[in-house]
PyMOL CGO cylinders between C-alpha atoms (Angstrom):
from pymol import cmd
from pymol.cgo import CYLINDER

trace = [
    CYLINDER, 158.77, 109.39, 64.06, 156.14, 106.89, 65.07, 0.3, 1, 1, 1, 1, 1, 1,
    CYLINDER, 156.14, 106.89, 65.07, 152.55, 107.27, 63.40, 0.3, 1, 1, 1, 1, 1, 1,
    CYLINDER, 152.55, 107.27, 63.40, 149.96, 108.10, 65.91, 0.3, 1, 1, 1, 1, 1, 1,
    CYLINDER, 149.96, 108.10, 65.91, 146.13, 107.21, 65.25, 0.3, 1, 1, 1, 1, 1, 1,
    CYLINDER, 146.13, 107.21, 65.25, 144.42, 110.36, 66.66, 0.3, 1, 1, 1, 1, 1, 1,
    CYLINDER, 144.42, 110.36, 66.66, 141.57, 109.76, 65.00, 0.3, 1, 1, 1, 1, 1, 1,
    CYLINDER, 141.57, 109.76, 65.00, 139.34, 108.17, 62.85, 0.3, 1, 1, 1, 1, 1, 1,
    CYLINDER, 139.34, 108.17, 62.85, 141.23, 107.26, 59.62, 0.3, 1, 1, 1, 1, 1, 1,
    CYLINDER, 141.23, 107.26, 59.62, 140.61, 109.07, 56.32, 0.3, 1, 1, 1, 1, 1, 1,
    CYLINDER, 140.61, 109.07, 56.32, 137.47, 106.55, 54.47, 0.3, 1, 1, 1, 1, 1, 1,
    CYLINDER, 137.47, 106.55, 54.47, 139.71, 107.57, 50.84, 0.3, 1, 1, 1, 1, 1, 1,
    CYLINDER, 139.71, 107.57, 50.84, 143.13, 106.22, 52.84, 0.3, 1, 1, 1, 1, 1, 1,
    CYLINDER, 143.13, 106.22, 52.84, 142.93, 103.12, 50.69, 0.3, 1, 1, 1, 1, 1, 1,
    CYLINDER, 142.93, 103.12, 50.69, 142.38, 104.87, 47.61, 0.3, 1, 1, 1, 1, 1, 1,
    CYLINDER, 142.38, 104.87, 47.61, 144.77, 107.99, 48.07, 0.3, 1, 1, 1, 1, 1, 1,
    CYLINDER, 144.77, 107.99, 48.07, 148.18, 107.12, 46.62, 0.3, 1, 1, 1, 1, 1, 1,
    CYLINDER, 148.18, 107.12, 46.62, 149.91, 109.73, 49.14, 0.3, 1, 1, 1, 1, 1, 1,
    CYLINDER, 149.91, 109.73, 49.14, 148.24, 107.68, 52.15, 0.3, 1, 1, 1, 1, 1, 1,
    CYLINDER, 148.24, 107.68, 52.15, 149.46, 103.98, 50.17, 0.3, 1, 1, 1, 1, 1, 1,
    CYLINDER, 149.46, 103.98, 50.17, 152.82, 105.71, 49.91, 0.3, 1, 1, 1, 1, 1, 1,
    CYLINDER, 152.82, 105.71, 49.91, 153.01, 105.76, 45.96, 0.3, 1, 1, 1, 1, 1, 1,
    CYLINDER, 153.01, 105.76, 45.96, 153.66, 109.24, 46.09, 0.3, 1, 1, 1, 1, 1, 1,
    CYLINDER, 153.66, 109.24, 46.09, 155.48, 111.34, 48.27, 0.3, 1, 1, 1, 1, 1, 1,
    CYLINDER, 155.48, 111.34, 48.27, 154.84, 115.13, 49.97, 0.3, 1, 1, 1, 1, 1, 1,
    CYLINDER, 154.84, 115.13, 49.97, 157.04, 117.26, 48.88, 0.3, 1, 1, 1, 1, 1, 1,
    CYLINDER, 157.04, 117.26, 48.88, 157.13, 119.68, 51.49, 0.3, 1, 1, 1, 1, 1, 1,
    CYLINDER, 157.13, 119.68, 51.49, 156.05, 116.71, 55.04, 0.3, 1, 1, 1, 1, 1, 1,
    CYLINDER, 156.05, 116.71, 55.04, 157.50, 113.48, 55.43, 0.3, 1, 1, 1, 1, 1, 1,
    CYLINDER, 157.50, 113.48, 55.43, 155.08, 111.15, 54.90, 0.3, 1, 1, 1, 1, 1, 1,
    CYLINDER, 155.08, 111.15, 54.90, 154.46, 110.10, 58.54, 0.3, 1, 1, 1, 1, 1, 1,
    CYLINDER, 154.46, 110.10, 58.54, 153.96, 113.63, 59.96, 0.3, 1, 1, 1, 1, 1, 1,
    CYLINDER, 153.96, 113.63, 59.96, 151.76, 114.50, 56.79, 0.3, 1, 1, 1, 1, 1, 1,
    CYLINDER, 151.76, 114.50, 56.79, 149.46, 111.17, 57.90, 0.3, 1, 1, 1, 1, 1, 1,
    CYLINDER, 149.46, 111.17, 57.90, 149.02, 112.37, 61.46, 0.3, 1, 1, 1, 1, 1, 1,
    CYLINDER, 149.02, 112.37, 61.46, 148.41, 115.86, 60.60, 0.3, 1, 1, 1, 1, 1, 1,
    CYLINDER, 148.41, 115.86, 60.60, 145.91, 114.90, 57.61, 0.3, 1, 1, 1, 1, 1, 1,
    CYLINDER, 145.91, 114.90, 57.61, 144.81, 111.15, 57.24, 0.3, 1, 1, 1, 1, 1, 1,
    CYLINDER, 144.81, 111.15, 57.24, 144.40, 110.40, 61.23, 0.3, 1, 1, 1, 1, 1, 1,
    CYLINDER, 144.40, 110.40, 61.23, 142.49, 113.64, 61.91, 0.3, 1, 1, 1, 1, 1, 1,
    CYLINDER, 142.49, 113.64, 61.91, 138.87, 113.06, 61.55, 0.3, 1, 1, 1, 1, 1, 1,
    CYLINDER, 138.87, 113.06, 61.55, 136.83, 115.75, 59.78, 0.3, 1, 1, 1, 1, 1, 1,
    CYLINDER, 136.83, 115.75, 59.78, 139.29, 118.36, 61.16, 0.3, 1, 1, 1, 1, 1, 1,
    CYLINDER, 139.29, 118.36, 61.16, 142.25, 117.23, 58.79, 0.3, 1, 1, 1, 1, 1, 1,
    CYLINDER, 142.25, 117.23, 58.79, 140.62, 115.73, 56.21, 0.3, 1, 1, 1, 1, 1, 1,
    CYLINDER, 140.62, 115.73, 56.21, 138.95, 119.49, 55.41, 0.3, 1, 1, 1, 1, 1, 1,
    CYLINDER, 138.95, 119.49, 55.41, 142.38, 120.66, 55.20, 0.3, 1, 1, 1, 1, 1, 1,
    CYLINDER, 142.38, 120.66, 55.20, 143.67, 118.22, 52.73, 0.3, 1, 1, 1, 1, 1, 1,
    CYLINDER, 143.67, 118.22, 52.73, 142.93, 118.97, 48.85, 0.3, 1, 1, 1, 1, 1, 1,
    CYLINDER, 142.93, 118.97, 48.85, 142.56, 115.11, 47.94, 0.3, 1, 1, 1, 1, 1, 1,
    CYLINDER, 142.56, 115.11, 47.94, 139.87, 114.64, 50.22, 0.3, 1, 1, 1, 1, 1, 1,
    CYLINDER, 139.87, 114.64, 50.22, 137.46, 117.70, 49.38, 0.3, 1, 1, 1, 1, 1, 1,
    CYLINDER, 137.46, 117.70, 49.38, 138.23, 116.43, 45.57, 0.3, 1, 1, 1, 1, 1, 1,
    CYLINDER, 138.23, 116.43, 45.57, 136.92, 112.57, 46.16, 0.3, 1, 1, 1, 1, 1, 1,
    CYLINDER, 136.92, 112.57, 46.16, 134.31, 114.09, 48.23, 0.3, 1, 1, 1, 1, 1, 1,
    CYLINDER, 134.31, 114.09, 48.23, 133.21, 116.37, 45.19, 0.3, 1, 1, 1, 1, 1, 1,
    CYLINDER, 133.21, 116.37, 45.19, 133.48, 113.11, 42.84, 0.3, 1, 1, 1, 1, 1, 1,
    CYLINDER, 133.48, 113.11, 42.84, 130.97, 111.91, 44.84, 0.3, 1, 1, 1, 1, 1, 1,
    CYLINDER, 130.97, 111.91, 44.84, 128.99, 114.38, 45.03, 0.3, 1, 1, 1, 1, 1, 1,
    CYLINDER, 128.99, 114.38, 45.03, 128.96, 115.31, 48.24, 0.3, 1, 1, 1, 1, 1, 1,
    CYLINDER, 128.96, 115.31, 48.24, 129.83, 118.22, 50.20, 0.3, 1, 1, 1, 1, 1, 1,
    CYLINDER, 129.83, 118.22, 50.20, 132.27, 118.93, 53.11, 0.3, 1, 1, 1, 1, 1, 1,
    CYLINDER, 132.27, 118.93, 53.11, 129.34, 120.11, 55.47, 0.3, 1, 1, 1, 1, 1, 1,
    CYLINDER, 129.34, 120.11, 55.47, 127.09, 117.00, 54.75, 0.3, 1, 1, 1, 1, 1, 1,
    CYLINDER, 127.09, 117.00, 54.75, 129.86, 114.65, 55.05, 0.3, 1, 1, 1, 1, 1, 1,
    CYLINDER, 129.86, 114.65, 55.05, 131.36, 117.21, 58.40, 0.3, 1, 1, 1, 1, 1, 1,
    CYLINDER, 131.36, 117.21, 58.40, 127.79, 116.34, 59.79, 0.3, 1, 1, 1, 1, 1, 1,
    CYLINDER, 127.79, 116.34, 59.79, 127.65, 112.71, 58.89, 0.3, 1, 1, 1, 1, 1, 1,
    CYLINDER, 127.65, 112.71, 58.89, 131.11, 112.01, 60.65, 0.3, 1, 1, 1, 1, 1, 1,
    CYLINDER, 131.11, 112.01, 60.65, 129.81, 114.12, 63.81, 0.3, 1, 1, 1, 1, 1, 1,
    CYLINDER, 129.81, 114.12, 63.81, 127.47, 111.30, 64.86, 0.3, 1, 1, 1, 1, 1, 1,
    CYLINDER, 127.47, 111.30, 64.86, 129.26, 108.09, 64.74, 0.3, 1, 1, 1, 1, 1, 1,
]
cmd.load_cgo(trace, "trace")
């Protein structure tokens, strides 16, 4: 299955080992779990547990970063 960009890439994507490929979904292949999470926007990225952990890290939140992404 070819990757398809369908949106803006994940800003943790070189960080994340899933996204680098250093470790593997157990339950996706790791092509279908990029388009579905990594190539999302703010829709995916929500969804996915790594990013609302770096995102608390920083200390920001979902909605403020939800609203941030909305206007670029």
């Amino acid at each position: 299955m070819k990757e398809q960009n369908l949106g803006n890439k994940c800003k943790y994507a070189g960080e994340c080992p899933i996204f680098q490929g250093i470790e593997v979904p157990h339950n996706m292949d790791l092509t279908i779990w990029r388009n579905v999470f990594c190539y999302r926007g703010m829709k995916g990225w929500v969804n996915c547990t790594r990013f609302r952990s770096l995102e608390k890290d920083t200390g920001k939140t979902i909605i403020t970063a939800a609203r941030h992404n909305a206007f670029r």
